[in-house]
C-alpha positions in Angstrom: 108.7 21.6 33.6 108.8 25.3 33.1 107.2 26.5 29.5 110.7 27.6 28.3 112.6 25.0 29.8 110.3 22.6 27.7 111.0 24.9 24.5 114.6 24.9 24.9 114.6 20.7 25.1 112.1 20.8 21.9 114.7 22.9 20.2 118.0 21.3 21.9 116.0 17.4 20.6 115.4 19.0 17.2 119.3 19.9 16.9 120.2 16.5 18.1 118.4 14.9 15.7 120.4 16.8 12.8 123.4 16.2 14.7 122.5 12.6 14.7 121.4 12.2 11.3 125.0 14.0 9.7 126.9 11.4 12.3 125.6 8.7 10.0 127.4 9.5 7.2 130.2 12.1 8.1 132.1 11.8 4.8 129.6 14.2 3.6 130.9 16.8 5.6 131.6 20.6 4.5 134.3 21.6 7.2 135.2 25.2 7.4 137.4 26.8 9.8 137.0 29.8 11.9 140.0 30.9 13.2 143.1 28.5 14.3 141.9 24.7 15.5 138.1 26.5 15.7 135.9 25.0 13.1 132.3 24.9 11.8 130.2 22.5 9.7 127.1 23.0 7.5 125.7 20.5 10.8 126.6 23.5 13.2 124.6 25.9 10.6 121.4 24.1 10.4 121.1 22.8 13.9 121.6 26.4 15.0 118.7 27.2 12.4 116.4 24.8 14.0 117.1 26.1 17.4 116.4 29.9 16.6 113.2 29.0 14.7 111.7 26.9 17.7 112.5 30.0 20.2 111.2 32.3 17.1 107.6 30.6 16.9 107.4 30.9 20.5 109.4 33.8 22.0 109.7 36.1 18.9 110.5 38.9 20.9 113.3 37.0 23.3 116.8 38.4 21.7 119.6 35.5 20.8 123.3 34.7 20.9 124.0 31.8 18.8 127.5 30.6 18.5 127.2 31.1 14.4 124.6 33.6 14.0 125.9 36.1 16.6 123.7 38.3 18.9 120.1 38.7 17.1 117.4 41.0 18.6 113.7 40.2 19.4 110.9 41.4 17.2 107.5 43.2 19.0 104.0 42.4 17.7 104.6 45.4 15.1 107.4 43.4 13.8 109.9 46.3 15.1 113.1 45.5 17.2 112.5 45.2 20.7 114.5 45.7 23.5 114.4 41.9 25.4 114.5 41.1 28.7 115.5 37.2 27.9 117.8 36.5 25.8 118.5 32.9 24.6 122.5 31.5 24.2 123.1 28.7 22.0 125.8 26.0 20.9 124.0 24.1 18.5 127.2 21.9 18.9 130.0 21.9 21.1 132.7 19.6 20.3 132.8 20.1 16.5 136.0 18.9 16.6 134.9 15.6 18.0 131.9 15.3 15.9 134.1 15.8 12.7 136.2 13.0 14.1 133.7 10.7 15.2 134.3 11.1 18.8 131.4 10.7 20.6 131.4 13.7 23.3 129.5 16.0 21.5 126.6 18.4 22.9 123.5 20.8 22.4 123.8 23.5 24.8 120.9 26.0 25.0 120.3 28.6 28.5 117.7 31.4 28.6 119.1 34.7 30.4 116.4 37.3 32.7 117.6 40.9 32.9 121.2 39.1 32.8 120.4 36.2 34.8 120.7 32.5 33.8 116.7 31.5 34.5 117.0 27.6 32.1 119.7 25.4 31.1 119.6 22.3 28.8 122.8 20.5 27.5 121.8 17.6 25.4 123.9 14.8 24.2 122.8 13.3 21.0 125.1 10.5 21.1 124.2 9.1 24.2 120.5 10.9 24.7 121.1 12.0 27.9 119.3 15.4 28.7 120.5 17.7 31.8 118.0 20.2 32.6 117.9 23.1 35.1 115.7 25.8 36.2 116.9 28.3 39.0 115.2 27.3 42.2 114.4 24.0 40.8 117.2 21.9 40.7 119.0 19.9 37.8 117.9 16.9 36.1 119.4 13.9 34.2 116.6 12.7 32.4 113.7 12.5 35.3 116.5 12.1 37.9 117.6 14.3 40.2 121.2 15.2 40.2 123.8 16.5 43.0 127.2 17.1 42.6 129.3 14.6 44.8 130.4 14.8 48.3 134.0 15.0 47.0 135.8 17.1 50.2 139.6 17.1 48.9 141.2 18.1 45.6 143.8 15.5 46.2 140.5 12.7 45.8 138.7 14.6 42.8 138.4 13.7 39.3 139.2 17.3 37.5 137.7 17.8 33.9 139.8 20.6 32.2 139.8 22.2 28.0 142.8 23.7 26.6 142.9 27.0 25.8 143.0 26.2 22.2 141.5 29.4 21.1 143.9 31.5 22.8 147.8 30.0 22.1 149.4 33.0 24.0 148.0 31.5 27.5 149.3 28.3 27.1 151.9 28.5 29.4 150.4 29.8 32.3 147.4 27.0 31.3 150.3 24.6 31.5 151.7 25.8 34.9 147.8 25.3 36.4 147.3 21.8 34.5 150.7 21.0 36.6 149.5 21.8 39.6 146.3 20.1 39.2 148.0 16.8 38.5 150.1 16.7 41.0 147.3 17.8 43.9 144.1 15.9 42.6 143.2 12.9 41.5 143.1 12.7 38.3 142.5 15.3 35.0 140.4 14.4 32.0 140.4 16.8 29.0 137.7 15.4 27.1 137.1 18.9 24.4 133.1 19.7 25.2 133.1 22.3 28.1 128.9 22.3 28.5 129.5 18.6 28.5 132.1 18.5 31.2 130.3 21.6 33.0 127.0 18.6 32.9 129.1 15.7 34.2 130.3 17.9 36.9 126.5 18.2 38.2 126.1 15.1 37.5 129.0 13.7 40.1 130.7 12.2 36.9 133.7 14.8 37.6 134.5 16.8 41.1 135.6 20.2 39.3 136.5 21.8 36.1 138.5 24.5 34.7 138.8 26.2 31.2 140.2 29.6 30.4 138.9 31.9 27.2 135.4 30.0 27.0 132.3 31.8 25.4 129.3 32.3 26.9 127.3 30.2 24.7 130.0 27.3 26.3 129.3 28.1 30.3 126.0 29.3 30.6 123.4 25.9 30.5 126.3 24.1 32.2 127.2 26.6 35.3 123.0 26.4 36.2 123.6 22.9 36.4 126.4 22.8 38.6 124.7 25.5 40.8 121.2 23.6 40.4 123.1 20.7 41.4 124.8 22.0 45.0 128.1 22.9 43.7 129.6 26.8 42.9 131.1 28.0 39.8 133.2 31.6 39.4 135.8 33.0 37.5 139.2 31.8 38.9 139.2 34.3 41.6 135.7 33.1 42.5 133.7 35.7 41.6 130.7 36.2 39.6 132.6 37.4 36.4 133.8 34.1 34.4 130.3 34.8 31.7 132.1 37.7 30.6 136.0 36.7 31.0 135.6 33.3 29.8 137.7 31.7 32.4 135.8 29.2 34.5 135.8 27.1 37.5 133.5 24.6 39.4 133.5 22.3 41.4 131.9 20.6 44.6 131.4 23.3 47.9 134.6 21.8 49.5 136.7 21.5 46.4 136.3 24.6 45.1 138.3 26.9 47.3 141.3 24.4 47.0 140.9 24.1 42.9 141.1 28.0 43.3 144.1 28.2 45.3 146.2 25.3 43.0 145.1 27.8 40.0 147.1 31.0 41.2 
């Protein structure tokens, strides 16, 4: 394993383990929201803190984007700000809603960025402990196993994970018009609320494709290396390379993908 691949699964199983702990007892939680069905726990806060101070001991000069602490810089020898080549982007929990609930799809989701480029990915899900790994050129991991997306040919036989644009209301209806067309020309559509979770089970053949629209980075990145790790293509709903910096995303086996495209215009 990679040196910073292993640092990010230190730091992703140090989260988990906080995550795990507060599920115990959830009656104890301090629940805060952000904006409109968007909300954060003191169990968000401190897993996020454990993350940054794992990649601090080792990387101090790597810059961050954490879901709750925002976009921190990297620090030189001199103790100066530097100007970072990696950068690390963090959930220290996605699917807060489903934690606070009790509903066990819940994740870690940790990637490491090189002069803009995804390099690492880890999603790790406490409640299960399963760990998905990547590293480009290396392919993606479940545990020690080797993962491929399926051999899923037609959107009419694929199981299609989805998220509703909950943070962005004034979308719903074309969201609605795309979930319609989906239904009626796949399989099957899950909406399950952990997008780096459903972005995992897509590598991991558990879904054929996935769409969300008005995601943040911190949501795609570990999960899109995955899915790429793992033989299938991700882009923004035109299939480009944009979807980091819209936040509209969609993946899905080589032979699905062009066909979940086309049912999503």
């Amino acid at each position: 394993m990679h040196p910073m691949l292993n640092i990010a699964v230190k730091a992703a199983r140090r989260a988990g383990s906080i995550i795990n702990r507060a599920a115990l007892d959830r009656t104890q939680l301090e629940i805060r929201s952000k904006q409109a069905n968007d909300f954060v726990t003191q169990v968000d806060r401190a897993a996020e803190t454990a993350i940054i101070d794992i990649v601090r001991q080792a990387y101090p000069d790597h810059a961050i984007l954490g879901e709750e602490s925002g976009a921190l810089e990297g620090k030189n020898s001199s103790g100066t700000t530097s100007k970072a080549e990696y950068r690390w982007i963090i959930d220290p929990l996605d699917g807060t809603t489903n934690f606070i609930h009790g509903f066990p799809q819940y994740c870690v989701s940790i990637a490491l960025q090189h002069r803009g480029a995804i390099e690492h990915g880890v999603v790790y899900d406490p409640a299960k402990n399963e760990l998905f790994t990547a590293s480009k050129g290396r392919g993606a991991f479940l545990d020690d196993r080797r993962m491929r997306v399926t051999k899923c040919a037609n959107l009419k036989d694929a199981l299609v994970g989805t998220g509703f644009p909950f943070k962005e209301m004034s979308r719903l209806d074309s969201y609605f018009k795309q979930l319609r067309e989906v239904m009626k020309n796949s399989s099957g559509v899950r909406r399950a609320g952990a997008a780096a979770l459903d972005l995992a089970y897509v590598a991991a053949g558990r879904l054929d494709a996935f769409w969300e629209l008005g995601l943040s980075p911190w949501d795609m990145a570990a999960g899109a290396l995955l899915i790429q790790e793992a033989g299938g293509m991700v882009g923004d709903l035109k299939g480009d390379t944009g979807w980091l910096e819209s936040g509209d995303i969609a993946a899905a086996t080589p032979k699905v993908f062009t066909q979940l495209l086309t049912a999503l215009k």
